[in-house]
C-alpha positions as CSV (number, residue, x, y, z in Angstrom):
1,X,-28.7,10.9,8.4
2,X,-27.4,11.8,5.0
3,X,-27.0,8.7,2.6
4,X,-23.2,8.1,1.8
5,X,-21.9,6.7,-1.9
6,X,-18.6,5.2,-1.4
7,X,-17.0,5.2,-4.7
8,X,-13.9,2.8,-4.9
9,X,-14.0,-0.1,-2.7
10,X,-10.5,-1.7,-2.8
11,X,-8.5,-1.7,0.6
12,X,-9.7,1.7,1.7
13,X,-13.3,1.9,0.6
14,X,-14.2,-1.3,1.4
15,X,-14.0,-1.5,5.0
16,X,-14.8,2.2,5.2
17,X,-18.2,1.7,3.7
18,X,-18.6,-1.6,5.9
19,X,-18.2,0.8,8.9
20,X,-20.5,3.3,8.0
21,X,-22.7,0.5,6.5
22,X,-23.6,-0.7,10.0
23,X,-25.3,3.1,10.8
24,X,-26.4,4.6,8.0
25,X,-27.5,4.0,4.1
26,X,-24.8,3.4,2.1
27,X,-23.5,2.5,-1.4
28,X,-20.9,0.9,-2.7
29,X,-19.5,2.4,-5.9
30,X,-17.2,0.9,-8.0
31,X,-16.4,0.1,-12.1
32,X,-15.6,-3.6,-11.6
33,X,-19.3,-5.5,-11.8
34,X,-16.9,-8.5,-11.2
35,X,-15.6,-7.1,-7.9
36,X,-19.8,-5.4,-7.2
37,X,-20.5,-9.1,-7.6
38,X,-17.8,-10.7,-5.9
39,X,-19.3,-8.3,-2.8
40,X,-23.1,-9.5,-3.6
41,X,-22.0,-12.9,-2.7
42,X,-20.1,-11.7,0.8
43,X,-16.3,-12.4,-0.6
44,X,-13.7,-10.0,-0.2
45,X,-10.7,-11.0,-2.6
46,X,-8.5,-8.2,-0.7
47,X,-9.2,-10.0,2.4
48,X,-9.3,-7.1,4.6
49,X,-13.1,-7.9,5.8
50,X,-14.7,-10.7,6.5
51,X,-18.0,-12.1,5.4
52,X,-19.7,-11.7,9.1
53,X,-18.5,-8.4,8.7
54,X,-19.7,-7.8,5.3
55,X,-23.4,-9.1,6.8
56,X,-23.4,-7.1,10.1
57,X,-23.3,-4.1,7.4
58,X,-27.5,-4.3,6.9
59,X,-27.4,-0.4,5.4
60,X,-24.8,-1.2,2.9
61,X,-25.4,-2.1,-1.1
62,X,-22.9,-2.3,-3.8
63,X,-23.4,-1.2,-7.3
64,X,-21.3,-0.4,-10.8
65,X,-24.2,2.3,-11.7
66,X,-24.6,5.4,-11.5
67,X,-28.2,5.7,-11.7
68,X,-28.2,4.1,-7.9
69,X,-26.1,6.8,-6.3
70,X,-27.8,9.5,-7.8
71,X,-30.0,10.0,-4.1
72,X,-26.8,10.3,-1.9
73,X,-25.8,12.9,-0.4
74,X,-22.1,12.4,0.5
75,X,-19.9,11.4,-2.1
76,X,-16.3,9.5,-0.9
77,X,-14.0,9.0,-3.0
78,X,-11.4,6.3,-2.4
79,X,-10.1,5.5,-5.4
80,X,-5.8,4.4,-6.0
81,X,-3.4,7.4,-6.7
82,X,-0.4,5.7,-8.3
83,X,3.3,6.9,-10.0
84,X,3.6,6.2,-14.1
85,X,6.7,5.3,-15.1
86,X,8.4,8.5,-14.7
87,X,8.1,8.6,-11.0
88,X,5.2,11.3,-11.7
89,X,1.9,11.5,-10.6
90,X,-1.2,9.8,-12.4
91,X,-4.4,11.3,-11.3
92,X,-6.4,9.6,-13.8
93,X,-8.4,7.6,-11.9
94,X,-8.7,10.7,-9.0
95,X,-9.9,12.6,-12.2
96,X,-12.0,10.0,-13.9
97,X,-13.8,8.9,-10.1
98,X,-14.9,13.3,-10.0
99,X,-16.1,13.2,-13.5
100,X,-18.4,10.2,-12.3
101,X,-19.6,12.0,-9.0
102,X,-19.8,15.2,-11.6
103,X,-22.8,13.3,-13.2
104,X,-24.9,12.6,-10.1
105,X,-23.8,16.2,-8.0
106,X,-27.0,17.7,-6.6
107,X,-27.0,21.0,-4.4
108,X,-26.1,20.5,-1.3
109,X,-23.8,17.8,-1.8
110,X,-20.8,17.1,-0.1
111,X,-17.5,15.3,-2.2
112,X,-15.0,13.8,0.4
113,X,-11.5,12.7,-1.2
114,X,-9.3,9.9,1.0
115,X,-7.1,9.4,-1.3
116,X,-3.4,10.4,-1.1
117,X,-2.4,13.6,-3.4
118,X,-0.1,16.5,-2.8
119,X,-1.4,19.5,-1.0
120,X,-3.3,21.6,-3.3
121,X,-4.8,18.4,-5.3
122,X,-8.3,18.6,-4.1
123,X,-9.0,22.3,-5.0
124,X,-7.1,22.4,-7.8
125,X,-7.5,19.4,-9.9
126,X,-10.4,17.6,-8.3
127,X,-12.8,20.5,-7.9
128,X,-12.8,22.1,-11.3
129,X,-13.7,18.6,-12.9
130,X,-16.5,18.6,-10.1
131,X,-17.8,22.0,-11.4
132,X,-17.4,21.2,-15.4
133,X,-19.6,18.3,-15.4
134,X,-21.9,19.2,-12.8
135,X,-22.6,22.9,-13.8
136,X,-23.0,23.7,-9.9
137,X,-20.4,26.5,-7.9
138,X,-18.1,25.2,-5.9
139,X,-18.5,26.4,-1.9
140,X,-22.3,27.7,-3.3
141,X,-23.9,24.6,-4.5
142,X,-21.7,22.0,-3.2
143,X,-18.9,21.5,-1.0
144,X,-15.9,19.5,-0.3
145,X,-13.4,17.6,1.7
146,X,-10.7,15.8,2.9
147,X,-10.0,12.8,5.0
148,X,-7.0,11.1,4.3
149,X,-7.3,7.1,4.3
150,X,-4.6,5.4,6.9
151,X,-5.7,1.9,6.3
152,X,-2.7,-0.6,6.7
153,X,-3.6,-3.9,4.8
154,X,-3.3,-6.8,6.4
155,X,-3.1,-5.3,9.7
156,X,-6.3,-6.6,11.9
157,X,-5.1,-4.4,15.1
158,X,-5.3,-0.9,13.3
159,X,-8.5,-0.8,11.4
160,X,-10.5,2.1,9.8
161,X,-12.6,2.6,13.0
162,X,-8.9,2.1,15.7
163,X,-7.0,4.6,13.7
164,X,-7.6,8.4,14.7
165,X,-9.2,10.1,12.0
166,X,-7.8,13.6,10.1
167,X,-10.7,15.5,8.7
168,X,-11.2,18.4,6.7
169,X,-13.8,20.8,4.8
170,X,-14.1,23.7,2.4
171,X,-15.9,25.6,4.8
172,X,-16.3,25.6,8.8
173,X,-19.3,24.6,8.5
174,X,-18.7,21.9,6.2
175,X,-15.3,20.9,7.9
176,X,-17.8,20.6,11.5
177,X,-20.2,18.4,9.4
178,X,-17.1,16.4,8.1
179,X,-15.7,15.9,11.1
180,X,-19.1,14.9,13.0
181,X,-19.5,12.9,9.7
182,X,-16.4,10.7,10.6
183,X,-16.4,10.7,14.6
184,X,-19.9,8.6,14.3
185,X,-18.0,5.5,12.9
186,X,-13.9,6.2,14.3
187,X,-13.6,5.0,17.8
188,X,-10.2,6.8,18.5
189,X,-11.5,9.7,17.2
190,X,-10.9,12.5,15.2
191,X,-8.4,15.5,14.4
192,X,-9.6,18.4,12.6
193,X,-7.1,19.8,10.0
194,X,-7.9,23.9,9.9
195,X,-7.6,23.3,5.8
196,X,-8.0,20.7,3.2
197,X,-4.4,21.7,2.3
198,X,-2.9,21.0,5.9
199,X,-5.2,17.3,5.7
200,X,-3.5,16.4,2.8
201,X,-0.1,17.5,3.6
202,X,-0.2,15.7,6.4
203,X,-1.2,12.7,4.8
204,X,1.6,12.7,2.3
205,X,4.4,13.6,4.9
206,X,3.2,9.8,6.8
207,X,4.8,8.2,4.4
208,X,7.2,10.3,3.3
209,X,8.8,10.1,7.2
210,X,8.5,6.3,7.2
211,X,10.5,6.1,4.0
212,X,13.3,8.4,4.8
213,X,13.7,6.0,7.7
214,X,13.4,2.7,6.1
215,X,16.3,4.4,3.6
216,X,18.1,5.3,6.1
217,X,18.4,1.4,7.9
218,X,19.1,0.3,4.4
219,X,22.0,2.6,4.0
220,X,22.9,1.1,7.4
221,X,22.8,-2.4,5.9
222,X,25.2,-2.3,3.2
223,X,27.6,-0.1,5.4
224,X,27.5,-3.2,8.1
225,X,27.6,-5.7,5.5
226,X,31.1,-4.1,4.2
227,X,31.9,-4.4,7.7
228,X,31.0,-7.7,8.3
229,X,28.3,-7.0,10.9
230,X,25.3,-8.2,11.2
231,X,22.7,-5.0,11.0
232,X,19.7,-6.7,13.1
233,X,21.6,-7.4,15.8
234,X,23.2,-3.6,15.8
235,X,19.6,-2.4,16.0
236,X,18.7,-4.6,18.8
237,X,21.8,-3.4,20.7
238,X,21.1,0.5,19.3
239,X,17.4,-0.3,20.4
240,X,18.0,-0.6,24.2
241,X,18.0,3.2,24.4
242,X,14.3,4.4,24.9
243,X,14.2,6.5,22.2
244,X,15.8,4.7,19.3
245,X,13.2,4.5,16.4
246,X,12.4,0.4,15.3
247,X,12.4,0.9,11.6
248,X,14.1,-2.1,10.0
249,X,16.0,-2.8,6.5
250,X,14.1,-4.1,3.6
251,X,12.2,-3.8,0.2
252,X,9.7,-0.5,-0.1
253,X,7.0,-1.2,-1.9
254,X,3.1,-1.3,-1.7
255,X,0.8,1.6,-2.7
256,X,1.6,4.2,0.0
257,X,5.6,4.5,1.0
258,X,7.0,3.8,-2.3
259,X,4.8,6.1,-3.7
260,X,3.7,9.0,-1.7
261,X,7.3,11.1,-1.7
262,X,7.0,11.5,-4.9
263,X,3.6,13.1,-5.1
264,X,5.2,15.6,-2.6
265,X,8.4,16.0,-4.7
266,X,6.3,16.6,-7.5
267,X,4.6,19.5,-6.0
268,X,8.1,20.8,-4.7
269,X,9.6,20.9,-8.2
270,X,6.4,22.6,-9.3
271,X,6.7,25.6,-6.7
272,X,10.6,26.1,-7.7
273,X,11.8,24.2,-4.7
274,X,14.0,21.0,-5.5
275,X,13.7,18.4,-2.8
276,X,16.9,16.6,-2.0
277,X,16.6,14.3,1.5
278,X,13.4,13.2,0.3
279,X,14.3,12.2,-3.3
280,X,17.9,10.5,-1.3
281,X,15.5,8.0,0.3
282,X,13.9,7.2,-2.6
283,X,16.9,6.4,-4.5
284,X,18.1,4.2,-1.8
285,X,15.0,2.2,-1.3
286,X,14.6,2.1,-4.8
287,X,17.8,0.1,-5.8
288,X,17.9,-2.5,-2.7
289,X,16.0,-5.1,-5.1
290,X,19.2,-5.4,-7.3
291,X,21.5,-4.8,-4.2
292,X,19.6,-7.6,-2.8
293,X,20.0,-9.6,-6.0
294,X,24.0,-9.0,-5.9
295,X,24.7,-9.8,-2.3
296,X,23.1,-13.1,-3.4
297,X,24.9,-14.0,-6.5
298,X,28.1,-13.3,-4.2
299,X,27.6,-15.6,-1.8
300,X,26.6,-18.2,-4.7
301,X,29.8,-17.9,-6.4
302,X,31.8,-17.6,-3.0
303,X,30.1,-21.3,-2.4
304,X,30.5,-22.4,-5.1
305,X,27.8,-22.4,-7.2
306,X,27.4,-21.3,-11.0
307,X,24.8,-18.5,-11.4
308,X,24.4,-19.3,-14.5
309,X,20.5,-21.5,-14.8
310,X,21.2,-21.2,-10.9
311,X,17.4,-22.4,-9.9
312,X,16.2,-19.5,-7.3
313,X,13.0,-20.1,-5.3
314,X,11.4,-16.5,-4.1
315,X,9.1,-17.2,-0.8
316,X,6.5,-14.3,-0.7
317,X,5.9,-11.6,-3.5
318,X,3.4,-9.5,-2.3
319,X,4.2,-5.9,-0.9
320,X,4.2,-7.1,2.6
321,X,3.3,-9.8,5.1
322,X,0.1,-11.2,5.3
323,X,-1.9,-9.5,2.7
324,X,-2.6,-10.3,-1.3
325,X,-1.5,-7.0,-2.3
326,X,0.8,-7.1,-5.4
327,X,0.8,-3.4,-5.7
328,X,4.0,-2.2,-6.6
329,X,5.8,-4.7,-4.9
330,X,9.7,-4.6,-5.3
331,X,10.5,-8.2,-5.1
332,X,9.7,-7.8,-8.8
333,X,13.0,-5.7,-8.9
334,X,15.3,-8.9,-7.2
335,X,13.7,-11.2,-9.5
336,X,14.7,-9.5,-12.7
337,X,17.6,-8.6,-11.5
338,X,18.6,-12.2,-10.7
339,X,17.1,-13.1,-14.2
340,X,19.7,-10.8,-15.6
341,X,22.4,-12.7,-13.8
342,X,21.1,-16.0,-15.5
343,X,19.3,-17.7,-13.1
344,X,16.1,-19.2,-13.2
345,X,13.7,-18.2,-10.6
346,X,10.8,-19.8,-9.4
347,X,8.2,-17.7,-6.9
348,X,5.6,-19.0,-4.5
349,X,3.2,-16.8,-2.7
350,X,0.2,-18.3,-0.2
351,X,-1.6,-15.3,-0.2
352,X,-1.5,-13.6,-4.0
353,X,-3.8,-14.1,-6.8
354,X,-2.0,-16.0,-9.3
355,X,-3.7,-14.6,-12.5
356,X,-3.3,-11.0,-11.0
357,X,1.0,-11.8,-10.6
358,X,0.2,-13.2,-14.5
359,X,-1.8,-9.7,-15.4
360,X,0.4,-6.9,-13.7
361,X,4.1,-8.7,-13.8
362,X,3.6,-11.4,-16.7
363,X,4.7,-13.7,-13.6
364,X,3.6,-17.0,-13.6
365,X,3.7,-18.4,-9.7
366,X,5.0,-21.8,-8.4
367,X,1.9,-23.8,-6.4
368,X,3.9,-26.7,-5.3
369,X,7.7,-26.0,-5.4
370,X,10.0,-28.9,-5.6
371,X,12.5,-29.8,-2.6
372,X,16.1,-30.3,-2.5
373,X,16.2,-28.5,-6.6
374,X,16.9,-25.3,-5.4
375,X,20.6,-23.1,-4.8
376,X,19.1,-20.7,-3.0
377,X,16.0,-19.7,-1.3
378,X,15.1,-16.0,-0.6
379,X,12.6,-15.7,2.3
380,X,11.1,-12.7,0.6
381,X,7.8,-11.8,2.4
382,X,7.5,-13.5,6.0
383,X,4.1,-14.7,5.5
384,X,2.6,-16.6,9.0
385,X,2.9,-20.0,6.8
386,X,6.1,-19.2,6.0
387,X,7.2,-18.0,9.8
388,X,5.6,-21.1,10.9
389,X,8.2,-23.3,9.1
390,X,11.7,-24.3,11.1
391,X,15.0,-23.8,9.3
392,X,15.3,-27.1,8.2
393,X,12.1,-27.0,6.6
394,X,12.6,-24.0,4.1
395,X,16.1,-25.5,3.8
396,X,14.2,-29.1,2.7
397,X,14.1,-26.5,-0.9
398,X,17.7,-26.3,-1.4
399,X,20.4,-28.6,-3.2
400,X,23.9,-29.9,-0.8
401,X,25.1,-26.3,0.5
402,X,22.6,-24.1,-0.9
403,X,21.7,-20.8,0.3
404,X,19.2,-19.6,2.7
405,X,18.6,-15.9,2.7
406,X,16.3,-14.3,4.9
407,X,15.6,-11.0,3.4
408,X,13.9,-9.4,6.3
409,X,15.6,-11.0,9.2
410,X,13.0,-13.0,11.1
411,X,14.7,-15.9,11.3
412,X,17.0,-16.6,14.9
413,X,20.6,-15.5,14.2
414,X,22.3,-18.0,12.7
415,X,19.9,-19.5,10.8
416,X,20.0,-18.4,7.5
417,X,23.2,-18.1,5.9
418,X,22.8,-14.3,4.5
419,X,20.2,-11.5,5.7
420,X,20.5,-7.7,4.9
């Protein structure tokens, strides 16, 4: 059995090394000694596993040096492939993760990337930074992979080991060992891609698919809402038929859907060809925080109310639903937007890190806020604690004939007094 390095352990490598952990040697790679130490004591900030499961994994380590990986003989890479601020890719840390494997390459080795790029990434960019610092020929001395991650955070039905597993290898030989690799640990098994190129494509056209369908039931939305309809109960009518897709309105945010498109965009533009559905999506998605934001100020002034210093209490900022993940979330976009209309808005999450909302958003949360101050009340991200509350409770928030808006529709029809 080959000894694996794991390098990145955030909500993909974590649990992947945990998995693998319970067979074979592994380490744990990553830059933070605060989050190496964090591990050492059995605490998983992301939540995603738990300290049982951290202990069950007996052939698992963690470490922030090099010097300790040097021995292994698969290399993992699962390290975050965001957008800057141009909507364009940032493979920094894809680049600055295959300098550090570089160091410690041995023949023979084997360098598997998870995560998400646009086809081509791994040969192209990855690969030459593998053979500059190591000295060693690609397909010769060492070899390489890829397995795109599917994690879902927060999600304790679909785990690393439940989800079917795409694989991938520079060689047959390799692609065989990959595969084997992978099938040892992944219960529902595994597909093998016939490239690394085809692996990643698939990967990044996941996402891609969900987004264009989110887009399009948020397009829905503000048709229905200029017709006065209410959009959930359209899709429960339109989703009698057995073949109607469940994709609901709402905010796109998080590290994979919001992001993905564009890394496949960006490779589209760079071949001559200019994508146009996928790129439609995007734009949709991306202004629903300020369309959200407007369809609230609306219904304040219709009632009544003066935006202006309006006190607004956001339930939930994370990505999604159950999970600390602040990653490019997009309530960020309805609070500013509502900041820009004057009001003053307070935000309350049970499940973010309060100095991590202070670090990446300069947000400051609300631990306790105060009842009956509020004139609205956004139910942002349906958190269980937040779904376990009646009506009257999140209304307990609001001032005489405030407004409760349930952003994502869970609430019973009715309810709430706007929804998308």
């Amino acid at each position: 059995m080959k000894s694996i390095a794991v390098i990145g352990l955030g909500y993909v490598g974590l649990p992947l090394a945990v998995a693998f952990g319970e067979k074979r040697p592994v380490v744990g790679f990553d830059i933070k000694a605060n989050r190496i130490a964090e591990l050492k004591q059995g605490e998983d900030f992301t939540r995603e596993v738990l300290a049982e499961e951290l202990a069950a994994a007996s052939l698992l380590t963690f470490t922030d040096s090099l010097d300790d990986i040097v021995n292994c003989k698969v290399f993992i890479v699962t390290v975050p492939t965001p957008i800057d601020d141009y909507k364009t890719p940032d493979l920094t840390p894809l680049v600055k993760a295959s300098e550090s494997v570089g160091k410690v390459l041995k023949s023979g080795d084997i360098v598997i990337y998870e995560s998400t790029v646009y086809p081509g990434a791994t040969e192209e960019i990855c690969v030459p930074v593998l053979e500059r610092v190591s000295g060693l020929k690609f397909n010769e001395d060492f070899y390489a992979g890829y397995s795109p991650e599917r994690i879902n955070p927060g999600d304790k039905e679909h785990r690393v080991t439940t989800i079917m597993k795409v694989t991938s290898g520079s060689t047959p030989a390799i692609a065989e060992e990959i595969d084997a690799l992978y099938a040892d640990i992944v219960t529902a098994g595994t597909h093998k891609a016939s490239s690394i190129k085809v692996a990643e494509a698939a990967k990044v056209i996941e996402n891609t698919q969900r987004d264009l369908n989110i887009a399009l039931m948020n397009e829905l939305a503000m048709i229905f809402a200029r017709l006065g309809i209410d959009t959930h109960e359209v899709l429960a009518a339109a989703g009698t038929k057995w073949n109607f897709l469940p994709f609901k309105p709402g905010l796109v945010g998080g590290h994979c859907i919001g992001v993905d498109p564009y890394y496949l965009t960006h490779k589209a533009q760079a071949i001559g060809y200019h994508p146009e559905i996928i790129l439609a999506g995007r734009r949709t998605n991306d202004r629903m925080g300020p369309y959200v934001a407007a369809e609230l100020v609306k219904a304040m002034i219709k009632a009544g109310h003066t935006v202006a210093n309006a006190r607004v209490l956001v339930m939930g900022f994370t990505f999604k639903e159950n999970c600390p993940d602040l990653r490019n979330t997009r309530v960020i976009d309805v609070i500013k937007e509502l900041q820009d209309f004057g009001c003053q808005v307070d935000v309350t999450d049970c499940w973010a890190d309060s100095a991590e909302a202070e670090h990446e958003y300069g947000l400051s949360l609300t631990e306790k806020p105060q009842q009956g101050s509020y004139s609205s009340v956004i139910v942002a991200v349906p958190h269980r604690e937040y779904m376990a509350m009646s009506a009257g409770d999140l209304r307990s928030y609001l001032r005489k004939d405030g407004i409760l808006f349930d952003l994502k529709g869970v609430l019973p029809l009715g309810e709430a007094d706007l929804r998308l």
